[in-house]
Structure formats: C-alpha cells, structure tokens
N, C-alpha and C positions, 0 to 999 in steps of 0.2 A: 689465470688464477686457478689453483685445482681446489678440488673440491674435497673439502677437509672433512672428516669425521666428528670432531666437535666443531658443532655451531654453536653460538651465543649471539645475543643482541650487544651493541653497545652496552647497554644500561646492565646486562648480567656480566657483562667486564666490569664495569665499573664496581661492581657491587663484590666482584670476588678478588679485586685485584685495589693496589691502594693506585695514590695516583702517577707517580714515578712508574710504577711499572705498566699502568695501562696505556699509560705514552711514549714507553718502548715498547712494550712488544703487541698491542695497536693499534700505535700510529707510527713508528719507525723511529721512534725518537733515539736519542744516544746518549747517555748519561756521560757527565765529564770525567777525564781521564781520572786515574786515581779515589774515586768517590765513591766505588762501589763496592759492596763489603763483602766480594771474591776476589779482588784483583790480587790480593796480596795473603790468599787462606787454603793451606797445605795441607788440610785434615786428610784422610784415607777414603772415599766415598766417591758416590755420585751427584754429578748434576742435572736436576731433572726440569723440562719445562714447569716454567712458572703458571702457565695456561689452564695444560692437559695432565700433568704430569707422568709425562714420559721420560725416560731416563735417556739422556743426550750423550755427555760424556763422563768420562773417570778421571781420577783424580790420580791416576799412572800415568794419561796424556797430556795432562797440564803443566805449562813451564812458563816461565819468567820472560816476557818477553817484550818488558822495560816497556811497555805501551800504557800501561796504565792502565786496561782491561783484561778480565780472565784471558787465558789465551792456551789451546787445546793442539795438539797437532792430530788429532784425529776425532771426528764423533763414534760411540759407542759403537753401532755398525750404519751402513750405507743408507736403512731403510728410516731412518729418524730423520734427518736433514735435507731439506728442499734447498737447492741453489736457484738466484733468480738473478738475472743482470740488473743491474742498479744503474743506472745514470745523475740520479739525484747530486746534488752537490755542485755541477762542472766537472764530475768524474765519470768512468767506469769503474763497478765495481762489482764484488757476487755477493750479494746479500744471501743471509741465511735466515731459515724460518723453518719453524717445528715441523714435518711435515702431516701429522696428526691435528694439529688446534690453527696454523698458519701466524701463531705468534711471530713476529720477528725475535729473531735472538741475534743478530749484528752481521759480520761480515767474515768472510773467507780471503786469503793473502796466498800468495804463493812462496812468502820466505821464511815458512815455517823450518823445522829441524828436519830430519830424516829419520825413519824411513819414506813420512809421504811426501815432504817438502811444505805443507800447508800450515798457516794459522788461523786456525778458527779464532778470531777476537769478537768476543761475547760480552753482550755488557750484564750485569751481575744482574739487574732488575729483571731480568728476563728467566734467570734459574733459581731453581732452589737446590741448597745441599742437604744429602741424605747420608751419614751414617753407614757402613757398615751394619747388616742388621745379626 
C-alpha cells in the first residue's frame, strides 16, 4: 500500500463524504451499472477526486462505452492514478486509486479506444465534475 499524502481517519471520511461514496472509494464498493450521475454527463470539464480533489481526467477523454459507468481512455496525466492488481471477485483485475488520497475510483480494461487501448471505468461516487473555469 503506498503511502498517500492525505490521510484521514474513517470517521473524517465519513464526515466529508455521504455514504454511497465512502463505500466506494473506501471501501472498494461499486455502485450499479447506470446509477450514477456521470455515466451518461457530457459537459466540458474535469473530473476530480471526490477525496482529495485532484483532477483525474477530462471530459475530451470520456466516451460511451455502454457499460453503465464513466468511462475515460486516458487519466489527466501518469502521476494521479495508482494501478493495483485486484483479485477480488474470482477475477483478475487492475483497480484504480487516486494516487494522492488512495480513494478507490474503479477499474482499468484493456479495450479501450485508441490511441492507448485502455478504459478507465470509474464509478461516478468517486468523482466530482468541475466546470471549465
């Protein structure tokens, strides 16, 4: 586990975060397909941890990618997102986590679009959108 820059206690998650999101991003939860209120929201902007608020990705790398959660083919740059193997489930998988606060923000895929091949699918509890400023 690395050692993140924002620390909190449980209870100071609890207390900045409602509860849908403190049981995504932590405790790994995953909110149902279609439920969450980026899968399907095209504004111009970023999305920044719901944690820390670090800006993760853009809203030029976001596409449709009929899963039911955000879905990104790239993060803002290299240094925001931790990959971690995931086993959970009966799978392999590469969980993704703010690399700044260690929120979970969901999972990485390899049949994203091009140029990187990747989807970031991201459950919406986990970001918040920001505007253009």
């Amino acid at each position: 586990m690395s050692d993140y820059k924002v620390k909190k206690s449980d209870a100071q998650w609890k207390e900045q975060l409602d509860p849908m999101q403190f049981q995504v991003a932590r405790q790994a939860a995953t909110e149902q397909p279609f439920s969450g209120k980026y899968w399907d929201h095209w504004d111009d902007g970023k999305y920044n941890c719901i944690g820390c608020g670090t800006p993760l990705f853009t809203s030029s790398t976001k596409f449709d990618a009929g899963c039911g959660w955000p879905s990104y083919s790239e993060s803002i740059n290299s240094e925001v997102i931790e990959r971690i193997t995931d086993r959970s489930h009966g799978m392999t998988r590469v969980e993704v986590r703010c690399k700044n606060c260690g929120s979970h923000l969901g999972h990485v895929f390899p049949d994203g679009p091009e140029p990187t091949g990747e989807r970031f699918c991201i459950n919406s509890a986990a970001i918040d959108f920001a505007p253009p400023k």
